[in-house]
MARGU-101948 format. One record per residue: residue in three letters; x, y, z of N, C-alpha, C in turn. Coordinates in steps of 0.001 Angstrom, whole numbers, plus 500000, padded with zeros to 6 digits. Atoms other than C-alpha are relative to their C-alpha. Layout:
REC     r      npx      npy      npz     capx     capy     capz      cpx      cpy      cpz
REC   Ala        X        Y        Z        X        Y        Z        X        Y        Z
...
end
This chain:
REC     r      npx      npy      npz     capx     capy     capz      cpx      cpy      cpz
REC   Unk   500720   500202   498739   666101   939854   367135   500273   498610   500571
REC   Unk   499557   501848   499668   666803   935985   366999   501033   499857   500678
REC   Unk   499360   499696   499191   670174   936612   367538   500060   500490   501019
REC   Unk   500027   499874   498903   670035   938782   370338   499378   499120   500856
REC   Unk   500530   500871   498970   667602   936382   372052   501117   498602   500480
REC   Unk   499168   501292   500327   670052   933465   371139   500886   500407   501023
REC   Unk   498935   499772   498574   672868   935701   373211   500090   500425   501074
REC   Unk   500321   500068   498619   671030   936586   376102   499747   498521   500740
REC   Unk   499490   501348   499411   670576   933216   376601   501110   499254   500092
REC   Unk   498911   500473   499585   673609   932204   376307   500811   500396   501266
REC   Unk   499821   498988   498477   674670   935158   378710   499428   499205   501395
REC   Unk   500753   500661   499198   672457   933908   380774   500405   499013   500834
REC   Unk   499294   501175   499503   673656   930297   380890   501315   499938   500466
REC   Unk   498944   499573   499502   676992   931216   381199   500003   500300   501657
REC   Unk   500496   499020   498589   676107   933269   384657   499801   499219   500975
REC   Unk   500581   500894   499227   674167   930477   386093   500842   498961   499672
REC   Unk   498815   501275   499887   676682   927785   385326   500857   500531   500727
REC   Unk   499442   499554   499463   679091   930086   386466   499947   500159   501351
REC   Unk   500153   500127   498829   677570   930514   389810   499945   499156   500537
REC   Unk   500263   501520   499519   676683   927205   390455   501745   499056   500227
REC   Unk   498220   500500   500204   680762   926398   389464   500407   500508   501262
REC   Unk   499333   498848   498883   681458   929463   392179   499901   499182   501207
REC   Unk   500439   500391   498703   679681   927757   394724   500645   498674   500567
REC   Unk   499338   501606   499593   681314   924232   394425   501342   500475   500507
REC   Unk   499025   499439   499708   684275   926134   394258   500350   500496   501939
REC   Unk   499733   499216   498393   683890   927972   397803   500017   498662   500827
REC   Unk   499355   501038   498997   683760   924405   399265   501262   499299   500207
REC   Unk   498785   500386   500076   686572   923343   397673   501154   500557   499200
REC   Unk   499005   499108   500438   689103   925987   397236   501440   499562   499334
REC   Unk   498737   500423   500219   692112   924129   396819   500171   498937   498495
REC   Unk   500282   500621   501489   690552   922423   393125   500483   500925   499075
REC   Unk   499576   498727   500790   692707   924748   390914   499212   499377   498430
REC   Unk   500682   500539   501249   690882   922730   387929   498590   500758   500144
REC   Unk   501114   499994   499668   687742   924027   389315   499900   501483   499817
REC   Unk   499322   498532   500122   689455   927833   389660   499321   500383   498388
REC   Unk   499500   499061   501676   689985   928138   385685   498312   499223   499443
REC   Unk   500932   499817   500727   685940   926500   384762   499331   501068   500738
REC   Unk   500772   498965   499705   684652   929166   386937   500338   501434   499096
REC   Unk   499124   498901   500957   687343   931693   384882   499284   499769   498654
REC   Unk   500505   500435   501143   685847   929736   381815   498703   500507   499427
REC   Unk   501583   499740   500028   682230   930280   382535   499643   502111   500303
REC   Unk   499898   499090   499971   683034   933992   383369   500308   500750   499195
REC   Unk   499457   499800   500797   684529   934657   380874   499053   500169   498481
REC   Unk   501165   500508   500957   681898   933400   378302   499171   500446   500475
REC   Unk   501041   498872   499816   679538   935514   379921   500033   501298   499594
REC   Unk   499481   498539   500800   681310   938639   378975   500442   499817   499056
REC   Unk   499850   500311   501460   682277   937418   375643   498588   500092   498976
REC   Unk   501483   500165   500418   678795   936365   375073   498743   501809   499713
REC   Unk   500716   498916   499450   677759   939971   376248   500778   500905   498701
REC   Unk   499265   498685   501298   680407   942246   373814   499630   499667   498923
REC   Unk   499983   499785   501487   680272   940662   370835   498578   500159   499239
REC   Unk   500660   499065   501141   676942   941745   369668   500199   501342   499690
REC   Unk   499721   498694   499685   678460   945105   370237   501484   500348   499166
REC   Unk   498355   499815   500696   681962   944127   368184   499402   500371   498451
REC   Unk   499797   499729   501834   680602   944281   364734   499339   498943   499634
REC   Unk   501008   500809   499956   678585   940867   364855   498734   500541   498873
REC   Unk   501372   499347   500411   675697   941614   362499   499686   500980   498885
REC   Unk   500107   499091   500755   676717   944465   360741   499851   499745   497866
REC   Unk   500582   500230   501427   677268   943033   357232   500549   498113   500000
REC   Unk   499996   501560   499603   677415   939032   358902   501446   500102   500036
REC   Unk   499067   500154   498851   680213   937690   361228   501854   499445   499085
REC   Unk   498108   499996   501129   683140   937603   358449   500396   501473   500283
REC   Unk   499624   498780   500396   682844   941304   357280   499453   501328   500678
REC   Unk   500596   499082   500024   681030   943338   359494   501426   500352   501319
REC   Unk   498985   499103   498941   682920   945657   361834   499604   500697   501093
REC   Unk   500687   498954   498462   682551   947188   365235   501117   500967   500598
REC   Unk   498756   499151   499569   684638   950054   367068   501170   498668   500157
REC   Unk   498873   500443   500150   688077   948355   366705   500550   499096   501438
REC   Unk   499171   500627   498592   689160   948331   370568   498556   498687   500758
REC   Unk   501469   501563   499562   685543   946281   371271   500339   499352   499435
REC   Unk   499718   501372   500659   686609   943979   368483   501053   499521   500819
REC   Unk   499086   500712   499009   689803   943499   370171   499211   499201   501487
REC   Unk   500308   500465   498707   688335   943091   373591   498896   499135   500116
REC   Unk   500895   500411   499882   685343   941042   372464   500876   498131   499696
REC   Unk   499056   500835   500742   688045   938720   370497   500682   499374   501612
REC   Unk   498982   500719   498646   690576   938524   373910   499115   499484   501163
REC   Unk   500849   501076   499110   687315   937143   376200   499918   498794   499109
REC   Unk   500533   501480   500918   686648   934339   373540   501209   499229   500274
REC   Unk   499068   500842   500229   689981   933509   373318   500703   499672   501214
REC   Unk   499742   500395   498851   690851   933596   376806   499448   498899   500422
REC   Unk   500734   501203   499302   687935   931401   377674   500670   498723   499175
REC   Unk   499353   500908   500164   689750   929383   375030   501228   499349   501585
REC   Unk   498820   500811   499036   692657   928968   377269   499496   499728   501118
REC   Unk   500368   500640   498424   690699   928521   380847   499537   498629   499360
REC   Unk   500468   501215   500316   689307   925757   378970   500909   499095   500170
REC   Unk   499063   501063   500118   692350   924182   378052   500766   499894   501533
REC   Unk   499071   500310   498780   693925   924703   381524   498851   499330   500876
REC   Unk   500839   500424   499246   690611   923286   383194   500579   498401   499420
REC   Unk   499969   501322   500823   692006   919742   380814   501219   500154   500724
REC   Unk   498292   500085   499516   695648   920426   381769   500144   499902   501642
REC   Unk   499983   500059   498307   695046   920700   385856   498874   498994   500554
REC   Unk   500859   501460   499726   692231   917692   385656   500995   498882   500296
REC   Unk   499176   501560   500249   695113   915492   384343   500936   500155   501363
REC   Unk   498665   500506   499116   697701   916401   387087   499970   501674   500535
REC   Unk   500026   498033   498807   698320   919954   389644   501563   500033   500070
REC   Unk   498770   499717   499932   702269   919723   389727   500543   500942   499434
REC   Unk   499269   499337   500652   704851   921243   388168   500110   500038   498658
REC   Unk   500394   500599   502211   704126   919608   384704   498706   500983   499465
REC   Unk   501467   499935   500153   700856   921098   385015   500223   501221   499609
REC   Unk   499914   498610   499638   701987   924727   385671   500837   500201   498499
REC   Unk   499168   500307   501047   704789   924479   382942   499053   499883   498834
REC   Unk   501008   500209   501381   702037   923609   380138   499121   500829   500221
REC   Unk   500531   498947   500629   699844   926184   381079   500834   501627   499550
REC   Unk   498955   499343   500349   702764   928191   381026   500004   500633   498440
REC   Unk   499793   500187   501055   703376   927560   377763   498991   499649   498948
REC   Unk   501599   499420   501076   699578   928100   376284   499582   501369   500595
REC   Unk   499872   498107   499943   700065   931388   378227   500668   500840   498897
REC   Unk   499159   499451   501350   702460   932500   375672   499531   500315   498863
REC   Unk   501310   500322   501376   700223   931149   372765   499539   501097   500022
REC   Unk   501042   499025   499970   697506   933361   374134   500362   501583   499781
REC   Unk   499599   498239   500240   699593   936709   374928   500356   500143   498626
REC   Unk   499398   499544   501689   701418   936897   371377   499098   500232   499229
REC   Unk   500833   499726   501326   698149   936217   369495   499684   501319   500297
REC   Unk   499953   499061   499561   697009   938883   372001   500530   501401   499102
REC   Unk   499792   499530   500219   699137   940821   371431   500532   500675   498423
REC   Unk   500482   499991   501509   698975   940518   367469   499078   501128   499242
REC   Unk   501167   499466   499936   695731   941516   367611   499975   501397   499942
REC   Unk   500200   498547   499659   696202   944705   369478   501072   500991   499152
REC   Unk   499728   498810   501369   698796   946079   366684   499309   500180   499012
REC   Unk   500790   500238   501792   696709   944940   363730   499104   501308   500932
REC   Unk   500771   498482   499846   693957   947757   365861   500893   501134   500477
REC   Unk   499342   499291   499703   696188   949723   366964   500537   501211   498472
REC   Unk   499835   499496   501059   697293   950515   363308   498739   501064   499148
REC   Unk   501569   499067   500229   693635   951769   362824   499715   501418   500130
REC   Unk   500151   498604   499509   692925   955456   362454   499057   500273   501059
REC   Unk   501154   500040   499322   690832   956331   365696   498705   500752   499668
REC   Unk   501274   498888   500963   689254   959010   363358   498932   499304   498899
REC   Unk   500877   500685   501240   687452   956595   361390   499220   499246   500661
REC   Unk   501279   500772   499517   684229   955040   361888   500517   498538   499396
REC   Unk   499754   501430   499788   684019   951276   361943   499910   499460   498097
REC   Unk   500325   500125   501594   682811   951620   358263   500976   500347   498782
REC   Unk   499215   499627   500879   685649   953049   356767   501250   499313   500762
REC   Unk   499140   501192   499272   687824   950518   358700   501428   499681   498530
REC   Unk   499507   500974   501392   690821   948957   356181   499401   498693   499848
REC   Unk   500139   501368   500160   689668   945944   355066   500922   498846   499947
REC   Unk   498975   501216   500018   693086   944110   354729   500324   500229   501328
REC   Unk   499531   499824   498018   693823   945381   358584   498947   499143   500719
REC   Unk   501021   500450   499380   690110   943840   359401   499963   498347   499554
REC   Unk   500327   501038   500018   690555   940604   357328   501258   499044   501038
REC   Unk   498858   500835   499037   694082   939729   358953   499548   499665   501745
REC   Unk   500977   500432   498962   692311   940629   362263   499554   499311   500067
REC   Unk   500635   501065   500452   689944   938132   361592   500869   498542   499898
REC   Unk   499027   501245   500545   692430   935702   360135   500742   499501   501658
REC   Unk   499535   500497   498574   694663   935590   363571   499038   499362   501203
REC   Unk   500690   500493   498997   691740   935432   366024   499435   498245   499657
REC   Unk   500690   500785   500175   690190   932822   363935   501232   498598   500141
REC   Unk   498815   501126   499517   693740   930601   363831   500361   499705   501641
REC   Unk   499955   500255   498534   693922   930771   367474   498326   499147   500471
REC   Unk   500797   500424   499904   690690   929931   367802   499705   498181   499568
REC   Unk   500153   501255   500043   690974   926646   366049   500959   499383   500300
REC   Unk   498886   500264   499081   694315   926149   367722   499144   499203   501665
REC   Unk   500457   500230   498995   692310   926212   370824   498786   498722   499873
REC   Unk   500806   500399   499434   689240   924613   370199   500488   497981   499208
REC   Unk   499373   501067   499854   691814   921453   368707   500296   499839   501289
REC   Unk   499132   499990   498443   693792   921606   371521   498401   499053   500947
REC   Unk   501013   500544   498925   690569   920847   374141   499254   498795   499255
REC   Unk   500597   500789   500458   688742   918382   371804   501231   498386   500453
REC   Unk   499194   501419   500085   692281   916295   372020   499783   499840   501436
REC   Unk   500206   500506   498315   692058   916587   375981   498706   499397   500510
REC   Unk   500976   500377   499459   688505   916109   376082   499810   498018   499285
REC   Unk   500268   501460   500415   688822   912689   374036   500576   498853   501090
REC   Unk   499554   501164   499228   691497   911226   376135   499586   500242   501846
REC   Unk   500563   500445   498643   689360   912069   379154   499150   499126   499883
REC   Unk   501428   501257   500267   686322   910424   377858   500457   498627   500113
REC   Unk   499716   501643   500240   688665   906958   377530   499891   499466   501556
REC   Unk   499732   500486   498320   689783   906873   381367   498956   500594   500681
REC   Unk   501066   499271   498622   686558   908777   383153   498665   499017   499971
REC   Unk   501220   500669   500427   683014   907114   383878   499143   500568   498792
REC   Unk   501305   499906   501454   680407   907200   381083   499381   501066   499758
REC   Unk   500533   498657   500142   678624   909738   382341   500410   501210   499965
REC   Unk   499119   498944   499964   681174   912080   382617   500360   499741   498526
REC   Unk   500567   500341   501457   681812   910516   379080   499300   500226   499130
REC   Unk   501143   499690   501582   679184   911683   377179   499788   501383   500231
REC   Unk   499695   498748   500125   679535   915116   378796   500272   501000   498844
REC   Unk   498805   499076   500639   682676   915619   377175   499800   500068   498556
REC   Unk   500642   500538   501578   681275   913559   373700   499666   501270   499589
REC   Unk   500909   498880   500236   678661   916694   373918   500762   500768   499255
REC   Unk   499096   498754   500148   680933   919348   374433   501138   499529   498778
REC   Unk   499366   500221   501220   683041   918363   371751   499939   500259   498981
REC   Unk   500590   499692   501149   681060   918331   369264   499171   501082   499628
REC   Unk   500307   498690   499462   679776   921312   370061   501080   501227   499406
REC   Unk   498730   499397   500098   683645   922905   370028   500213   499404   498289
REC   Unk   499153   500461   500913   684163   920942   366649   498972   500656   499063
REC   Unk   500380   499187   500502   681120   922932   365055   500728   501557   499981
REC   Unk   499325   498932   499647   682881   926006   366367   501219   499961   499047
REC   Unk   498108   500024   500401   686669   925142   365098   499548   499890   498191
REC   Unk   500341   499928   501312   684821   924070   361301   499378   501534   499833
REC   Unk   500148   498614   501241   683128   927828   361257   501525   500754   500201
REC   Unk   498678   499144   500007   686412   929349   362306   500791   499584   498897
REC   Unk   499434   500632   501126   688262   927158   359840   499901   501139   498435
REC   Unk   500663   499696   500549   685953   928652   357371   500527   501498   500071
REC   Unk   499420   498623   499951   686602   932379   358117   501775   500015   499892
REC   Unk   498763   499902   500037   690253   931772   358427   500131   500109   498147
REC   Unk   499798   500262   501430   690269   930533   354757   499413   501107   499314
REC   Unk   500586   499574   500951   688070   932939   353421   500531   501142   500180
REC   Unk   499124   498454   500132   690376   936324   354899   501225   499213   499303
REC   Unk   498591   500776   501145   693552   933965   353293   499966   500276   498484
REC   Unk   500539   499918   501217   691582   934155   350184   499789   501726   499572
REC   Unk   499899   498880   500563   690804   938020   350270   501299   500614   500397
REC   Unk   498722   499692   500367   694064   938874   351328   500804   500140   498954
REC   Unk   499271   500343   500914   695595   937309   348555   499059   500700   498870
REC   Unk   500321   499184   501270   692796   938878   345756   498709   501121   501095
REC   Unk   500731   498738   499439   691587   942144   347493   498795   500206   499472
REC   Unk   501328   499514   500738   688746   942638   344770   499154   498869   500322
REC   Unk   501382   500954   500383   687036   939354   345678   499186   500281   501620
REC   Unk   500963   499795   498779   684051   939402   348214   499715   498716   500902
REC   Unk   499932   501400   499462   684629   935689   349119   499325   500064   501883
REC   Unk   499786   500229   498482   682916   935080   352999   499177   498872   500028
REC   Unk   500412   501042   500194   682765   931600   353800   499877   500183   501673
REC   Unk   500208   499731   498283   680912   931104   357352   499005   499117   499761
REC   Unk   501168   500957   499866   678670   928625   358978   498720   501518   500323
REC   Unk   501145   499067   499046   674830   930705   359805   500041   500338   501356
REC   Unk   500065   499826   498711   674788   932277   362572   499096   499150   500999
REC   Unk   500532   500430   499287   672401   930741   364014   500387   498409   500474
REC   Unk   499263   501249   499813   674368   927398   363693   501117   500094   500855
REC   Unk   498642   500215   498497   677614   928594   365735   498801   500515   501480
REC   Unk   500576   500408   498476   675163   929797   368623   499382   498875   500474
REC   Unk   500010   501150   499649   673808   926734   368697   500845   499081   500279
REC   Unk   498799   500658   499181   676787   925203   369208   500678   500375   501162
REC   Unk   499835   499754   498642   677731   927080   371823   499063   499700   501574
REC   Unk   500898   500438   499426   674766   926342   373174   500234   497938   500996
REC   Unk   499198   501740   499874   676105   922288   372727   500888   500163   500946
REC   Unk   498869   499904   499554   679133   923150   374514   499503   500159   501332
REC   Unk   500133   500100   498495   677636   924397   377473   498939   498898   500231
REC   Unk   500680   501180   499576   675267   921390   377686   500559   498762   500337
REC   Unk   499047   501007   499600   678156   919263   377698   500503   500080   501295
REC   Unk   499161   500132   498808   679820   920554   380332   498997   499641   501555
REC   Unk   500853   500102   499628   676371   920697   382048   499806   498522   500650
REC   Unk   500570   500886   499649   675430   917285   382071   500851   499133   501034
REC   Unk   499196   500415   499157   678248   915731   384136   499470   500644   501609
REC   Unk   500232   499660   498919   677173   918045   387004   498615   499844   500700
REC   Unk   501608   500551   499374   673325   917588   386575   499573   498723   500206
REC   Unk   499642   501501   499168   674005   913742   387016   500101   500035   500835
REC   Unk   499855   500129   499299   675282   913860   389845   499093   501039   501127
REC   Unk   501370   499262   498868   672821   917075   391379   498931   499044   499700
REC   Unk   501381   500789   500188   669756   914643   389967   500498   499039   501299
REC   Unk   499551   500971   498722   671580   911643   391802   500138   500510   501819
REC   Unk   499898   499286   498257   672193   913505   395254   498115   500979   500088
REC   Unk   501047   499929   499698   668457   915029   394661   498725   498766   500191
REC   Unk   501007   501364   499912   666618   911503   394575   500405   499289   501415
REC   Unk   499360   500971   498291   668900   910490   398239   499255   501215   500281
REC   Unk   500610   498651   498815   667831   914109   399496   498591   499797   500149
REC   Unk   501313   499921   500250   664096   913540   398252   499708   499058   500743
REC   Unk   500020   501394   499366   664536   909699   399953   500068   500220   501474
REC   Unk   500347   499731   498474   665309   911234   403196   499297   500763   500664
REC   Unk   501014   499448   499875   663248   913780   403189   499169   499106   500775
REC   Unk   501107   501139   499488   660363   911361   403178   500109   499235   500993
REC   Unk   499522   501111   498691   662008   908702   405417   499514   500896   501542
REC   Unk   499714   499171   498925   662710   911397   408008   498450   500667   500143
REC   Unk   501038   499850   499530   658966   912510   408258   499502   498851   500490
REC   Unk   500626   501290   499340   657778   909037   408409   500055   499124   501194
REC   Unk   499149   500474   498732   659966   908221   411135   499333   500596   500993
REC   Unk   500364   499297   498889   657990   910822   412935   499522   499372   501279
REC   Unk   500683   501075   498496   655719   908525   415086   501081   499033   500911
REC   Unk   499303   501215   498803   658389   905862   416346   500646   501089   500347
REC   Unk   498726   499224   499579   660764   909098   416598   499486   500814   501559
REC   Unk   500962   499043   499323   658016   911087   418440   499783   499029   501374
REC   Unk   500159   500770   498226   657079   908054   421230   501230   499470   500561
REC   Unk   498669   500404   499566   660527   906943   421551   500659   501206   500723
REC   Unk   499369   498541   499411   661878   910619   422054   499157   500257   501556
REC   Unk   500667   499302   498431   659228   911309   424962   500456   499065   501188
REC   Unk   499872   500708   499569   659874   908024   426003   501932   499846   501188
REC   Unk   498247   499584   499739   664011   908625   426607   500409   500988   499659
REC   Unk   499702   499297   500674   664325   911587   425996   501814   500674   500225
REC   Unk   498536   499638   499797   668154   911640   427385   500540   499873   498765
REC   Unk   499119   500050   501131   669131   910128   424394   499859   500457   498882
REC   Unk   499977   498833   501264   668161   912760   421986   501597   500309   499855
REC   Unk   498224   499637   499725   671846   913692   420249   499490   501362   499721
REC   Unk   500233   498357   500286   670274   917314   419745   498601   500238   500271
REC   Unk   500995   499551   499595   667850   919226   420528   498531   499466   499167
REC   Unk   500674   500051   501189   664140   918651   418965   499107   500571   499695
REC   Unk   500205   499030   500765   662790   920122   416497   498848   501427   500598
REC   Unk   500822   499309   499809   660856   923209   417046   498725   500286   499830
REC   Unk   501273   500312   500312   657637   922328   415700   499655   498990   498953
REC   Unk   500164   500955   501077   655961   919646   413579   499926   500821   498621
REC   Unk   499913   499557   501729   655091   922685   410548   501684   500413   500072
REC   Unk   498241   499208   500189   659177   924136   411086   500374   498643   499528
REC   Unk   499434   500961   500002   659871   920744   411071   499980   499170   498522
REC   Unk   500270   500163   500898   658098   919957   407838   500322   500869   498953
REC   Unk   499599   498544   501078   659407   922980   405761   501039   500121   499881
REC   Unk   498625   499625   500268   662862   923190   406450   500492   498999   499354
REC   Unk   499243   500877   501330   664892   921984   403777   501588   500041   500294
REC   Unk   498494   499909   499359   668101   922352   405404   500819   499086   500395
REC   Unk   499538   501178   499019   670766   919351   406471   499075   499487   500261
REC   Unk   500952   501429   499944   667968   916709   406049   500923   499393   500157
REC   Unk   499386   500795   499712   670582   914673   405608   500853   499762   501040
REC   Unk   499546   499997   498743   671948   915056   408350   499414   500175   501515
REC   Unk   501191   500511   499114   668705   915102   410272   499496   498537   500136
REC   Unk   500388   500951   500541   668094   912276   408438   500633   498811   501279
REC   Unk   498962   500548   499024   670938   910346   409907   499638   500046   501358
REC   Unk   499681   500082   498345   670653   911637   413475   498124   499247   500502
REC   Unk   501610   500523   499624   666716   910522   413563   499713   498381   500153
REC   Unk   499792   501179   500123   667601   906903   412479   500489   499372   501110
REC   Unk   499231   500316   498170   670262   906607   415489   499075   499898   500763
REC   Unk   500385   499607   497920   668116   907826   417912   498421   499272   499967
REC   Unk   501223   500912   500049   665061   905703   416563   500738   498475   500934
REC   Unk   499510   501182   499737   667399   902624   416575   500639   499669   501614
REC   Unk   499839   499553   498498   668759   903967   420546   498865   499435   500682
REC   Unk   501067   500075   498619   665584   903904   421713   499226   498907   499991
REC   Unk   500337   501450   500434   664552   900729   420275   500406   498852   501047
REC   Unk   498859   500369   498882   667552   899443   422178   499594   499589   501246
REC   Unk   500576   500153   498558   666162   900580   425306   498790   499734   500213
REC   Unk   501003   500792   499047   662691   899984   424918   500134   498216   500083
REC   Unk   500200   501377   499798   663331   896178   424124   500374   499212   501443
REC   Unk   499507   500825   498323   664863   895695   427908   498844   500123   500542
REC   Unk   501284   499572   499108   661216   896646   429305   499499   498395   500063
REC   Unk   500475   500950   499943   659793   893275   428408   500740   498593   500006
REC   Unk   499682   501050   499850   660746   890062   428830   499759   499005   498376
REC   Unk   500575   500502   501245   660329   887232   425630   500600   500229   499030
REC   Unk   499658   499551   501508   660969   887628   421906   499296   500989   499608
REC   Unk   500558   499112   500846   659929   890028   420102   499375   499775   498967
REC   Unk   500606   500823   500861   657576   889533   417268   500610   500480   498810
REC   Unk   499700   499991   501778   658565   889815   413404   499750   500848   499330
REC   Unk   500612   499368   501184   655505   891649   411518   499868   501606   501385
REC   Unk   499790   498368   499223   655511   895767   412380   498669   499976   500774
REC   Unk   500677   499808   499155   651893   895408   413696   500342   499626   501240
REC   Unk   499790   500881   498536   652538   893241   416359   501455   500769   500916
REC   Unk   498986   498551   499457   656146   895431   416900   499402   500640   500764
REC   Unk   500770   498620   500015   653500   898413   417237   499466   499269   501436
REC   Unk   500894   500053   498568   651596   897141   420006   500934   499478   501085
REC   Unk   498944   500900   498866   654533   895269   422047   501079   501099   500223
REC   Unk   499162   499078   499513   656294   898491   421728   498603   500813   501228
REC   Unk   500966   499029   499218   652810   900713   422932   500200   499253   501954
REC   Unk   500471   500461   498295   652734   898276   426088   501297   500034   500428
REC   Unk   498571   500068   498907   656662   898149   426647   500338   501382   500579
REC   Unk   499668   498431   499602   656676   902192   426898   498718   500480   500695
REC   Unk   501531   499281   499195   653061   902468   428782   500351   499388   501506
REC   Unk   500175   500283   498659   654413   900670   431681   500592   501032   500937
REC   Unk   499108   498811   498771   656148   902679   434871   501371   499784   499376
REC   Unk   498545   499307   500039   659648   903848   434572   500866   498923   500709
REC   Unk   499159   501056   499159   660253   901553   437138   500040   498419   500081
REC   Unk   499885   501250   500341   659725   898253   435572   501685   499564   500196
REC   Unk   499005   500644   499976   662397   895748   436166   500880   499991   498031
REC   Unk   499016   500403   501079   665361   895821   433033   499957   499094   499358
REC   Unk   499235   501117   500264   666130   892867   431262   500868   500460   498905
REC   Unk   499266   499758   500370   668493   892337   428785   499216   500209   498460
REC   Unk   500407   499486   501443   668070   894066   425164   499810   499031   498873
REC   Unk   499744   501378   500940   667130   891985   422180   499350   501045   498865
REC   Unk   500019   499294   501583   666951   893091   418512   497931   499983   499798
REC   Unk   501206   499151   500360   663613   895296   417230   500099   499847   498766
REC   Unk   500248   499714   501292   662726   895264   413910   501291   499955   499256
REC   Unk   498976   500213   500789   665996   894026   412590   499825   499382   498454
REC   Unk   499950   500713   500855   666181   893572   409162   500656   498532   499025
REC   Unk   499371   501091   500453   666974   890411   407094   501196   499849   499449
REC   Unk   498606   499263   501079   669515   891682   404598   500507   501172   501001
REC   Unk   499056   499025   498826   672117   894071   406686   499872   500967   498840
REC   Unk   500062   498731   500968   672605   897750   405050   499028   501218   500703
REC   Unk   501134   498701   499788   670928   901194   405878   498999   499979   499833
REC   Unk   501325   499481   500677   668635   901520   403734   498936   498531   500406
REC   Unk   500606   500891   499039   667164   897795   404961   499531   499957   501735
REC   Unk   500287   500168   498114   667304   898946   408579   498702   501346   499946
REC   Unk   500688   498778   499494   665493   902203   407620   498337   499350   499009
REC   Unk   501216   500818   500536   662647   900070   405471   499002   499753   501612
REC   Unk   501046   500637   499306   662136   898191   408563   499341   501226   501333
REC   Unk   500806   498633   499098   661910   901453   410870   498944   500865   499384
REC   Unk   500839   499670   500733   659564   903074   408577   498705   498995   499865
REC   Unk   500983   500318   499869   657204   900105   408550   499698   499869   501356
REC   Unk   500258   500147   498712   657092   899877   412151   499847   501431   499963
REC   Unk   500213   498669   499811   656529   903894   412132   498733   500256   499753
REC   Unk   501399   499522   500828   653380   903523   409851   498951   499738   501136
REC   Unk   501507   501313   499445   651912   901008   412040   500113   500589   501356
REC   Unk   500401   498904   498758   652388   904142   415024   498974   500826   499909
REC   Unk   501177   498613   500399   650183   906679   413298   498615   499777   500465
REC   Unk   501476   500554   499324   647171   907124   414866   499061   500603   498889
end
């Protein structure tokens, strides 16, 4: 029962990484690195999904057996996702012709074991239940997938090290994750490899050397947390600016709100359709964000020609020298513009401080 729970969640994660990969993907089609982790994460969803159905379970993940062509086909998702892996390392480093050429040439790898595989079942009577299987046809089975397997999950550990040297940190400790993750994986395969080597060679012994199950799903588990955290860095980081303008961009309401009635030519778009639509939609904030700031700082612009003088410093005093520069007629005399609520230190986020305290000090 453990198990199964263990590989619906994994399923699971798979799916939702996978989609989330899909989606980056559809913006940027032309990331062929980006192509083969969506292939990766797809892949490992339907891997994740057959093999409680290969033989998993039956008498533990050395010796038990499942219909033959599921073992095969539960075997060629694992080991595929091996290789999207490694070509997601091989098209990071470089997209040329070098690039194509080396996955080339871990295509090969993959078909032969492949196709290994599918004689060792192939040789299988189809008249026989999974139970009366050969056992030297099922340990060699075994034996190949599991040498490819730690073929592969070397292979990506060496790419993922010498990314970790040249990438930032946080992308860095990703890969650390996932690694170690893959290097639990490659020690139980290790393990099974040796222990069909061993009954091969004395048929009568019952030798099965394997990590617990519940220790390789947990590592798989590792693996996808690795790859994970690199991306939820950077969604956390882009959700704390989105959450920042959010806020900003309501607060702005009042100077945005008497300034807008005030000029309203220089709106760059239309506005908004209501104060609750306005408060709910979660849509291109940032890019509301942005256009609200302009058209604060616009109208700033223009009310400072209304009055004559300096302008004062602290946002109250702003607040009221704006109320009287926009309460007079339309047809007050011009003068020339002079800086509003300019901040001390230059930068955005200093200009949008000081529009925000001059916003508070609008609210009625």
């Amino acid at each position: 029962m453990a198990v199964n729970l263990n590989m619906t969640v994994q399923v699971l994660a798979a799916v939702g990484i996978g989609v989330w990969k899909a989606s980056q993907l559809a913006r940027t089609p032309k990331r062929i690195s980006l192509w083969w982790v969506v292939a990766c994460f797809a892949l490992s969803a339907a891997a994740f999904a057959v093999t409680p159905h290969a033989g998993v379970g039956v008498e533990g993940g050395v010796s038990g057996a499942g219909p033959i062509w599921l073992m095969w086909l539960g075997e060629a998702l694992l080991l595929t996702m091996l290789y999207s892996l490694i070509c997601v390392f091989v098209f990071s480093a470089g997209q040329g012709k070098r690039a194509w050429q080396q996955a080339a040439r871990e295509a090969v790898r993959l078909v032969f074991t492949l196709a290994v595989l599918g004689t060792l079942a192939a040789t299988v009577p189809q008249h026989l239940s999974p139970a009366e299987y050969p056992r030297a046809t099922l340990d060699a089975f075994r034996f190949v997938a599991n040498v490819y397997t730690v073929y592969g999950v070397i292979t990506c550990i060496v790419w993922m090290h010498r990314h970790a040297k040249i990438t930032q940190r946080w992308l860095a400790r990703g890969l650390t994750t996932a690694s170690a993750g893959l290097s639990v994986i490659g020690v139980g395969s290790v393990l099974i490899a040796v222990s069909m080597v061993i009954r091969l060679a004395d048929p009568e012994t019952a030798i099965a050397l394997e990590l617990p199950t519940p220790v390789v799903l947990m590592a798989n588990l590792v693996v996808l947390v690795g790859f994970i955290i690199p991306g939820a860095r950077v969604r956390w980081v882009a959700a704390r600016v989105w959450w920042r303008h959010l806020r900003d961009y309501h607060q702005l309401r009042p100077l945005w709100t008497m300034l807008h009635e005030a000029f309203p030519e220089d709106a760059l778009s239309r506005a908004p359709a209501s104060p609750w639509r306005d408060t709910l939609s979660l849509r291109a904030i940032n890019r509301r964000f942005y256009r609200r700031v302009i058209e604060c700082r616009d109208g700033l612009v223009r009310a400072s020609g209304r009055l004559p003088g300096d302008c004062p410093a602290e946002p109250a005093a702003v607040a009221a020298w704006l109320r009287s520069a926009l309460g007079e007629p339309r047809e007050v005399q011009v003068v020339a513009a002079q800086p509003v609520a300019v901040p001390a230190d230059g930068g955005l986020e200093a200009d949008v401080r000081e529009l925000v305290a001059l916003s508070q000090e609008l609210r009625v």
